[in-house]
N, C-alpha and C positions, 0 to 999 in steps of 0.2 A: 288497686287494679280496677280498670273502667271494663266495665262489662257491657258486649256489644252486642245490639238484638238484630237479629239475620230476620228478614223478614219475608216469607214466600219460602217456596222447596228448595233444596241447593240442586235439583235435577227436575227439567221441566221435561215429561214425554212428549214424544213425537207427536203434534198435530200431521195427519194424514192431510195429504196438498193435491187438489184437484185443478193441478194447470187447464184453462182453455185454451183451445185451437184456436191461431191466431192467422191472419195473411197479411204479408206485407214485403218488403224487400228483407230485411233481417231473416226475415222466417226463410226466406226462398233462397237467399245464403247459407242459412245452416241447412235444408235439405240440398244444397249441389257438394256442401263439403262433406255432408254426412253419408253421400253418394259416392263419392270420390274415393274419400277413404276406406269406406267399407268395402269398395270394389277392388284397391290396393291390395288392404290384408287378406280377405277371402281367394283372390283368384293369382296372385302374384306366383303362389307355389307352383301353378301349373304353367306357367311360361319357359319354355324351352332356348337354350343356347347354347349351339356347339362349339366344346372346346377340345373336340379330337377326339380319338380314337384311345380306351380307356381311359377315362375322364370324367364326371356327371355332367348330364347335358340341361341340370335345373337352371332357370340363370338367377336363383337366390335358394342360398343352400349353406346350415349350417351343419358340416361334415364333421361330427365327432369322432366316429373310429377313425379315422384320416388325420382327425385335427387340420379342418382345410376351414373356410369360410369363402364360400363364391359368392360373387356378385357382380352378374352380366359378365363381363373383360376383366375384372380384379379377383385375384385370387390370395388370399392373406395368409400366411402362418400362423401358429402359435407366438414366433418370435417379433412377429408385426405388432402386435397387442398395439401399441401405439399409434398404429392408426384409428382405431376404435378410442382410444383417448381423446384423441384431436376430434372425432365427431361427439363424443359428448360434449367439449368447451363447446366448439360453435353451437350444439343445440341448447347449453345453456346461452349462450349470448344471446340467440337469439330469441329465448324467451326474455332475458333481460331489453333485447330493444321493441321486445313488442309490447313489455310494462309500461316502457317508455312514450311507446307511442299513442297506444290506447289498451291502460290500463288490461285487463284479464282477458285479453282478446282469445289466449290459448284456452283457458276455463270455460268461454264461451261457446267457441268454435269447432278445436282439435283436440279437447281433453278424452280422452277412449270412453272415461264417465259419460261426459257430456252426449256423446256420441250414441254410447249404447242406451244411455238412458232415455236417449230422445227418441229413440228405435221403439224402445220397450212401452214408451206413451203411446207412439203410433199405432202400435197393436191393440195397446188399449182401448184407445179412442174406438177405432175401428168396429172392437167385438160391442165393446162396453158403450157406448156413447160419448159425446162430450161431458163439460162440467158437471152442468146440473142432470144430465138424465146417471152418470155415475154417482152424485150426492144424492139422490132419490132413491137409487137400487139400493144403497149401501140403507138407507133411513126405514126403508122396506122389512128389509129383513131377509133371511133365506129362503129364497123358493128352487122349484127345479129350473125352473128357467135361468135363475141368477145361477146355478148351481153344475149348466150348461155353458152360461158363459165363463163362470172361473175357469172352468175343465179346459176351454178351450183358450182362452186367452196365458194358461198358467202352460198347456200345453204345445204353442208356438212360442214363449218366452223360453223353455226348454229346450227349443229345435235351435233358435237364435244359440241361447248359450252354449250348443253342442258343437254346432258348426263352429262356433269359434274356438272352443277349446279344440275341436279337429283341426281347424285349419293350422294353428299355433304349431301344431305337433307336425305337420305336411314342411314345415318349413326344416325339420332334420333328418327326412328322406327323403328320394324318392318320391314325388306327390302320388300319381299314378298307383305306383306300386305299393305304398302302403295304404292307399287308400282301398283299393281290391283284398292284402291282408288284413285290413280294419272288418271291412264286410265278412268275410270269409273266418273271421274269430284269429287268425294265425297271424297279430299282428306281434310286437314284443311286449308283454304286459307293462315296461313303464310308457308305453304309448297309450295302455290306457287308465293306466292312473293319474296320467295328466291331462288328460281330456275330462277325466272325472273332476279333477281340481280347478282347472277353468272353468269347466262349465258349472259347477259349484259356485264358486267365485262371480264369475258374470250374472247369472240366476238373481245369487243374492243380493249385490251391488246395485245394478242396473233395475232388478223388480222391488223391491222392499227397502232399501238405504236410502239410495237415490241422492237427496239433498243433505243428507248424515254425512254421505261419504267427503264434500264440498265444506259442510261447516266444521265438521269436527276429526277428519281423519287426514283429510290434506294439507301440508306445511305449507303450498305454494299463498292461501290468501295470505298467510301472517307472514311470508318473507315477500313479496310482495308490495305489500303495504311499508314496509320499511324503504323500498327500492323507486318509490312511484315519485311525481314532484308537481307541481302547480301547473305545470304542461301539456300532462299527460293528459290525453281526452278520457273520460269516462263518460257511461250513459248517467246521465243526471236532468234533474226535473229542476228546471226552470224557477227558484222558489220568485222573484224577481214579479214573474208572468202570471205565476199559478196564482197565487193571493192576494187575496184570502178564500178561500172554497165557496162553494156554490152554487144548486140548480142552478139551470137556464133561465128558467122564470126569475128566482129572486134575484141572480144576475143582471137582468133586463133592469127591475124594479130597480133596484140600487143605482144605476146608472142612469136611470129618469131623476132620481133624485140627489144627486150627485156625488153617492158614496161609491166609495170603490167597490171595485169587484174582478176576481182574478179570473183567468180563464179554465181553471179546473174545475169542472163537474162535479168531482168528488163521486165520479161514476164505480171507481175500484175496479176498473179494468188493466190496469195497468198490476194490480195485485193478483186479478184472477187469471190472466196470462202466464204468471212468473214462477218458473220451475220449483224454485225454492222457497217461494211465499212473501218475498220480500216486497214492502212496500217501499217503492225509492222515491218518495215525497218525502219519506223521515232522511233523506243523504243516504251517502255510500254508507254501504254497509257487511258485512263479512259471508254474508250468506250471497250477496246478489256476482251475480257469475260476469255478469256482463255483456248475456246474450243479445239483446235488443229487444228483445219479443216486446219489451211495453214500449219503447217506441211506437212500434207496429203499431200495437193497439190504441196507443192515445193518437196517432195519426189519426187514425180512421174513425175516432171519437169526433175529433178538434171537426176535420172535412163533413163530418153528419149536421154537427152545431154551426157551421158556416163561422169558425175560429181560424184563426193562421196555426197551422202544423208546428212543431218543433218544439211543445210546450217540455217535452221529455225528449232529449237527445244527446249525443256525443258530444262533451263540450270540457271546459277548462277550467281547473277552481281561479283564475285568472280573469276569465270571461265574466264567472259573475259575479264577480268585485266592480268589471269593469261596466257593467251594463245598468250596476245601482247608481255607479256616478257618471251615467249618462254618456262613456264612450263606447264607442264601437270594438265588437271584438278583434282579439289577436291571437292567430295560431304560429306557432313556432315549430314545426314537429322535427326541422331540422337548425339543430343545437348540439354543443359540446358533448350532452348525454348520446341523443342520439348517432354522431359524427365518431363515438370513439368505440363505441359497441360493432358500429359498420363497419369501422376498421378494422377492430383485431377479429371479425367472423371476418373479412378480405384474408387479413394477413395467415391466420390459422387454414383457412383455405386453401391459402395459394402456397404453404408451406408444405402441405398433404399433399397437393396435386403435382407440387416437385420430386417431391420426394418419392411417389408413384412413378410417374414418369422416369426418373433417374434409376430408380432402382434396379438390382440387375437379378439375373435367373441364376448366379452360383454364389451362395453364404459359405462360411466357415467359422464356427466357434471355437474355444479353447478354452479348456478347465484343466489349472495344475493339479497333479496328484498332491494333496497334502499330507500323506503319509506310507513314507518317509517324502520331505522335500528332492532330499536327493540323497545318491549313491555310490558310493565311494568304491570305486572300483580297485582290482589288486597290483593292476599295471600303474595307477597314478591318479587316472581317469575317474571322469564325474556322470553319472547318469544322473538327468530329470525326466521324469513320466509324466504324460499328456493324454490328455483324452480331448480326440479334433473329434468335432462332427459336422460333417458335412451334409451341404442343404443341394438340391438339381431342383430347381422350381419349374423346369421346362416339361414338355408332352413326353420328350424323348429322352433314354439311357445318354448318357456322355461318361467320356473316358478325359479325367483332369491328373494332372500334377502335383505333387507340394513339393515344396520346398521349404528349406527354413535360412531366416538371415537375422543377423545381429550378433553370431555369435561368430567368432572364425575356427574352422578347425573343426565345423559341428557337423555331425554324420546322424542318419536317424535308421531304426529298424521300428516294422510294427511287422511283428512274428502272423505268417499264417495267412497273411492279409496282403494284396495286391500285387505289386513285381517291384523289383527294383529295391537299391538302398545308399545310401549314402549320404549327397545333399540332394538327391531328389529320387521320389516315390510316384509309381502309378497306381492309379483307382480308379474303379468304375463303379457309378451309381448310378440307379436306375430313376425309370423315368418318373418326375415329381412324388422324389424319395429323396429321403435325409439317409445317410449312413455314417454309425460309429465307429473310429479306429483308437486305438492305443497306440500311442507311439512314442518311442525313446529316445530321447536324444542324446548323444554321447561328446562327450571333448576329451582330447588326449591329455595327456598329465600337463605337458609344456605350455599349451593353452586355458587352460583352467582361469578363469577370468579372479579376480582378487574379492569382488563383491558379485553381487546381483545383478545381470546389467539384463536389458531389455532386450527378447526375443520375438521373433516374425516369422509365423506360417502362413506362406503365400500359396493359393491356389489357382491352377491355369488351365483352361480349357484348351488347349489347341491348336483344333479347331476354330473357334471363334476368338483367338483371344482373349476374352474376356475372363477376369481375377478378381480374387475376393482375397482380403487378410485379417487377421487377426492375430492379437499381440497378447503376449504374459511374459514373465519373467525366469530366468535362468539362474537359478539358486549354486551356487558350488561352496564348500565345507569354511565355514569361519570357525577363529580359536579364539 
């Protein structure tokens, strides 16, 4: 047996990451998304839309006593669930064609991490300074002053993670209204033990994890990576360009005497920018999100040294293959990968927005009683028990029918409940209410079918014509 010597800790601690403030286009893109978004989730609860007279007028609302879920004009059941299916494929697809297209653009840009984290810097920066006056404070030591800024920096990172964890909670009442029983203590205590646990959760995530959460908690880099392909752009350094490293000076010098010399600096801006500490002169790598921020920065390096820009940019493992052997770049971003991702987010789309549209305002379920299957009655006759529940997804009461077909000869009672009997029953359910009925269906001895055969309750508005069906089976006595 060979014996193997591990060299170094098998757990490296956290080195503490002092990102710099950077300007550039990247940056000014993730502050209009991290604006965007944040104004989405924070204030969406309080937007208002009327859907009539008893009804919520939130127009994003997820109604658990009800079991309703609104959204603007769509109102979903329980029994809908599969709508909410079909929006996760598409958002998985379309994180699958934005790997496609450049690489972690979601981890970059719209990841909630990314977002709140980049929040939580902002604050920082703000109380605490940039890089080095925070690398100074912390080298310092503790005073009151420093001791004034944590209080305050640590106490707006708490106001951040409350709002959110309120807002979270605004989204299953009432905004308004539980917002006043929030204030006023009389709100329902799981409303604020989930405020408690977001705002927990955010706090910690967003102030203290940070880039932990990105290397070591999220699946999406390592599924990802398996998903990506030689087309996909990433932010990538130039090695082609860059090398070999080098001040400006000895840059110059080497090139008076006619050794090469790359266009990087070897400044480490492009490291001290980067959320997660990543230096992307060593390549991709698992930690680097794919923000752009050292773009930014090595732009505004190259533009100082009077270099051409683009020494670190969006580019192709394709590209710099091709740039050693002296052709011109090629982007493809639309190919077979990305052409089949587009499609099935069209097709899953357009398959939801039929099926919303077609759908109608009266459902009908059916569950056979499975014990007894059926009932042997003393005249000859076969009773099967049903359990119909009916769905009125509309503002207002209606008054529907049933019936039943597939069987001949079949007569139905449901004791206690609506008018009428035979092969057809009235009911009335109220307005966007389901109601349960029991109901029996009978065949006379002479009819009694030989096996199983297939039965239909049909439901009819009236009024509007419009029906709904649903099918089960008619069990009568085998030997």
């Amino acid at each position: 047996m060979t014996e193997t010597n591990i060299e170094g800790p098998l757990y490296a601690p956290r080195k503490k990451i002092y990102p710099q403030a950077v300007h550039g286009r990247f940056r000014r893109i993730k502050w209009t998304l991290l604006a965007i978004t944040l104004s989405i989730y924070y204030f969406t609860p309080f937007l208002r839309w009327d859907r009539g007279p008893g009804l919520p007028d939130q127009a994003v609302l997820i109604d658990i006593p009800a079991r309703r879920f609104y959204f603007f004009f769509i109102e979903l059941w329980p029994q809908e669930v599969y709508y909410f299916t079909g929006l996760l494929i598409m958002a998985a697809l379309a994180l699958f064609l934005m790997n496609a297209l450049a690489g972690r653009l979601w981890c970059g840009y719209l990841c909630p991490q990314t977002v709140w984290t980049d929040l939580f810097y902002a604050v920082e920066r703000f109380i605490e300074g940039d890089r080095r006056h925070r690398i100074l404070k912390d080298q310092h030591g503790f005073t009151a002053r420093r001791a004034g800024e944590l209080a305050a920096k640590h106490f707006i990172w708490l106001m951040i993670a409350w709002w959110t964890g309120g807002a979270w909670v605004l989204y299953f009442a009432d905004a308004p209204t539980l917002v006043k029983e929030l204030v006023t203590f009389q709100a329902p205590m799981v409303a604020y033990v989930w405020i408690g646990i977001l705002t927990f959760t955010t706090y910690t995530l967003a102030g203290f994890m940070r880039e932990q959460v990105c290397i070591y908690m999220c699946p999406w880099p390592r599924i990802q990576a398996a998903l990506t392909d030689e087309w996909a752009l990433n932010v990538t350094y130039r090695v082609d360009r860059g090398e070999p490293r080098m001040s400006v000076k000895k840059a110059e010098l080497a090139r008076q005497h006619g050794e090469s010399a790359g266009d990087c600096v070897d400044c480490h801006q492009c490291v001290n920018v980067c959320p997660t500490g990543v230096d992307i002169r060593e390549g991709l790598q698992l930690g680097c999100v794919q923000c752009g921020l050292c773009i930014d920065a090595c732009t505004h390096v190259m533009q100082q040294v009077g270099r051409p820009t683009g020494l670190i940019a969006y580019d192709t493992d394709i590209n710099g293959q091709r740039r050693l052997e002296g052709k011109p770049p090629v982007y493809r971003p639309i190919r077979a990968r990305t052409i089949m991702y587009s499609a099935m987010i069209v097709l899953t789309g357009a398959v939801m927005v039929y099926a919303l549209a077609t759908r109608g305002s009266l459902d009908v379920n059916v569950l056979h009683e499975r014990n007894p299957l059926f009932v042997a009655l003393s005249d000859g006759g076969v009773r099967n028990d049903y359990t119909v529940r009916l769905l009125n997804k509309r503002p207002t009461a209606r008054a529907v029918t049933i019936s039943v077909l597939g069987v001949p000869g079949a007569t139905m009672q449901t004791p206690g409940v609506g008018h009428g009997a035979g092969e057809q029953i009235g009911v009335e359910i109220g307005q966007d209410q389901s109601r349960e009925l029991r109901i029996s269906v009978q065949v006379p001895a002479d009819l009694v079918p030989a096996k199983s055969v297939r039965i239909t309750f049909e439901v009819k508005d009236p009024a509007t014509g419009e029906t709904a069906a649903a099918t089960d089976h008619f069990v009568p006595p085998t030997n």
